[in-house]
TILOTI-434731 format. One record per atom (N, C-alpha, C, O, CB): x, y, z. Coordinates in steps of 0.05 Angstrom, whole numbers, plus 32768, in hexadecimal, padded with zeros to 4 digits. Glycine has a CB too. Example, Ala and Ser with C-alpha at 12.3 -4.5 7.8 and 13.67 -1.06 7.14 Angstrom:
81087F8E809C/80F67FA6809C/81087FBE809C/811D7FBE80A9/80E27FA780B5/81017FD3808E/81117FEB808F/81028001809D/810C801780A1/811A7FF48072/
***
This chain:
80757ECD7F44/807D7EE67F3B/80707EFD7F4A/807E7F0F7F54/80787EE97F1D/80567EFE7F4C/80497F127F5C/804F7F1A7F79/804E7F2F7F86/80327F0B7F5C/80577EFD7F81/80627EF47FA7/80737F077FA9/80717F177FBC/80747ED27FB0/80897F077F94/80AB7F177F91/80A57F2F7F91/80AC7F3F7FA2/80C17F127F74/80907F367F74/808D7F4F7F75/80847F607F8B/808D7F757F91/80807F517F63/80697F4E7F9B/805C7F5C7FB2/80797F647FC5/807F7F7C7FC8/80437F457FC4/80877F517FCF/809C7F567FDB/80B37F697FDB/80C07F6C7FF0/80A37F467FD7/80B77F747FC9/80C77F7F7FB9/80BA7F9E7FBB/80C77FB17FC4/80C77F6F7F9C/80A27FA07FB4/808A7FB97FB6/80957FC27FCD/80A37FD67FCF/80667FB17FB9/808A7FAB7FE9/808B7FAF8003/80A37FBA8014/80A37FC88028/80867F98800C/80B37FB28007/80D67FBD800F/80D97FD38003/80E77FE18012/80F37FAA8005/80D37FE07FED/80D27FFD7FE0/80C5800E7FED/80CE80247FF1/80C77FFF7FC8/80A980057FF7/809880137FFE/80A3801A8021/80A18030802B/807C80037FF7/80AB8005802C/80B580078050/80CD8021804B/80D18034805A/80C87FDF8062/80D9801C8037/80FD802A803C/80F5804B8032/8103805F8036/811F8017801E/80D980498025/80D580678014/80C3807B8031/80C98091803B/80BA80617FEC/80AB80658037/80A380768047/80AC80778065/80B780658071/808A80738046/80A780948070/80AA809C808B/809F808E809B/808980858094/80A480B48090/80AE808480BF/80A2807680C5/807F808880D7/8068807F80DA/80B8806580D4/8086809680DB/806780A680D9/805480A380C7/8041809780D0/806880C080D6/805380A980B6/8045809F80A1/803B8082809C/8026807F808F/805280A4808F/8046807380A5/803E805180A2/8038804F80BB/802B803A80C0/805680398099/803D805F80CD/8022805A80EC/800E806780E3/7FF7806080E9/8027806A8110/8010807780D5/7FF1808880D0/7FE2807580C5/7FD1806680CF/7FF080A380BB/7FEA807980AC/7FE180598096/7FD0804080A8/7FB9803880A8/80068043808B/7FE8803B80B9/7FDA801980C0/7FBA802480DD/7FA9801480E5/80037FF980D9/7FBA804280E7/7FAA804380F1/7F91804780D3/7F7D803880D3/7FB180578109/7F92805580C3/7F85805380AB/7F77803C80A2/7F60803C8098/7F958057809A/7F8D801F80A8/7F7F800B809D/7F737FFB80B1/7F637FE880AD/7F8F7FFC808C/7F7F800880D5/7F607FF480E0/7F41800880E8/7F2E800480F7/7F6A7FE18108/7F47801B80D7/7F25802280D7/7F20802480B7/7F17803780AA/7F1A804580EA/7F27801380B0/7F1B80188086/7EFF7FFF808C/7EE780018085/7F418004805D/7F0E7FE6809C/7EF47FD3809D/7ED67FE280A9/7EBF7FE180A1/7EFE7FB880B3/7EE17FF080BD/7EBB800280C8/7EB3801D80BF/7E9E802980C5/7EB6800980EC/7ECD802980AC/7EBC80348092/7EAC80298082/7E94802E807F/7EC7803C8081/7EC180138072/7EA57FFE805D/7E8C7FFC806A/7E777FFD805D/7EAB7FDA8058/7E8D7FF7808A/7E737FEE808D/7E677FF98095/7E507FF18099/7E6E7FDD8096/7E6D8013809B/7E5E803480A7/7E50803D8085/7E38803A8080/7E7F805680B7/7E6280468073/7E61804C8063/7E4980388051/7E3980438041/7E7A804F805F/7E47801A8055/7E3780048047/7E1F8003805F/7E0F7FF18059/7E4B7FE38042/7E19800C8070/7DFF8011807E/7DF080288076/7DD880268073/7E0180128099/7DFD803F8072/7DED80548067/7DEA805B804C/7DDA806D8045/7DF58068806F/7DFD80498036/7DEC80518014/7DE68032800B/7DE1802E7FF4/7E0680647FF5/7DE680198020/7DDC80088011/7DF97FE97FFB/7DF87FD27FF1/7DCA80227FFE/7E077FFB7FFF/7E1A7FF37FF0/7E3C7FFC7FF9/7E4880117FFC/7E117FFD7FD5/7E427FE07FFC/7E697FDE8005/7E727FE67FED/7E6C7FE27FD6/7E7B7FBC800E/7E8A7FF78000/7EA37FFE7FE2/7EAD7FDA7FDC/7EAE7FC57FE9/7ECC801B7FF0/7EB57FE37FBF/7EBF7FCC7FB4/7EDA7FB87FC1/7EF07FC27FC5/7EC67FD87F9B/7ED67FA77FC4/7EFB7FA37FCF/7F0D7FA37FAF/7F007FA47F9A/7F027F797FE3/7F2A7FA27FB1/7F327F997F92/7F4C7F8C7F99/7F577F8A7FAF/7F377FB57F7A/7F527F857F89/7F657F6C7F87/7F8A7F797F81/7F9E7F6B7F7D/7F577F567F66/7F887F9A7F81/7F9F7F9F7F81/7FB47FA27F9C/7FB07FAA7FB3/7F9C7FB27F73/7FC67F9A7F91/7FD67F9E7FA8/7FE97FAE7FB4/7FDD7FC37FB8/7FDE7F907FAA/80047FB27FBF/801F7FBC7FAE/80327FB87FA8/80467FC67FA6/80277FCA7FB0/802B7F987FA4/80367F8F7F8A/80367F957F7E/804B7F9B7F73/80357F847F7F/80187F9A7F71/80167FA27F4E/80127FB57F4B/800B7FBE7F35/80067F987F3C/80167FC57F6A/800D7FEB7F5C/802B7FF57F61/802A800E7F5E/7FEF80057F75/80507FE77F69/805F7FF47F67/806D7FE97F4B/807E7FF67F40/806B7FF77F7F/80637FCF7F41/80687FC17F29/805E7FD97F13/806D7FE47F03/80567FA17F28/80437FDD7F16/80387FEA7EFB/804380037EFC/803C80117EEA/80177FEC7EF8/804F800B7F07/805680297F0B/807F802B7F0E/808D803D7F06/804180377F2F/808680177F18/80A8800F7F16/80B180127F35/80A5801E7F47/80BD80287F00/80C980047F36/80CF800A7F57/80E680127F53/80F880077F48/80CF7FF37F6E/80E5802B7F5E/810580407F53/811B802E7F62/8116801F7F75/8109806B7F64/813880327F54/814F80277F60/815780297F7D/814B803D7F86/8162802E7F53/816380207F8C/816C80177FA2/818B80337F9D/819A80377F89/81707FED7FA3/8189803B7FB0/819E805D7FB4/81B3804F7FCB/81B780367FCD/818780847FC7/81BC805E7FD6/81D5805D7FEA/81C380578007/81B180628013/81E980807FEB/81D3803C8009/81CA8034802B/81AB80248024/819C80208038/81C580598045/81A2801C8009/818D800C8007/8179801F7FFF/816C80177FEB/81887FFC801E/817180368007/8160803D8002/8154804C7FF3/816280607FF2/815E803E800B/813A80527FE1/813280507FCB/8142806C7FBC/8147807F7FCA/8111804F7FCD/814880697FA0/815580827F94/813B808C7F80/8134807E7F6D/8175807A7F81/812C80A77F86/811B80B07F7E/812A80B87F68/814280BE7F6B/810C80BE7F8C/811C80B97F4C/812780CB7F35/811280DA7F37/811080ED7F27/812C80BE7F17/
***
């Protein structure tokens, strides 16, 4: 159930955002690893990792309907 849901998140999330924005993003996520560890050399302590995903953060919140031509219908 979670597999579907993650999946499902992932296709909402590709069709909603700009593709600019998801290059920005993925440069975002290859320097988050030498923040943690920039950030965990100077107070001692790594940010937390957590177990959410977006799966369960477009689940807990709903994934608006599918509009004209597939893509997402904001209310």
């Amino acid at each position: 159930m979670l597999d579907e849901l993650g999946r499902g998140a992932e296709e909402h999330i590709a069709a909603a955002r700009p593709k600019k924005t998801t290059a920005s993003y993925a440069g975002d996520w290859k320097l988050w690893p030498e923040f943690r560890g920039w950030l965990a050399e100077r107070t001692g302590t790594p940010l937390a990792l957590t177990a959410v995903t977006k799966g369960t953060m477009a689940g807990r919140h709903g994934v608006a309907g599918r509009g004209e031509g597939g893509r997402p219908q904001l209310d």
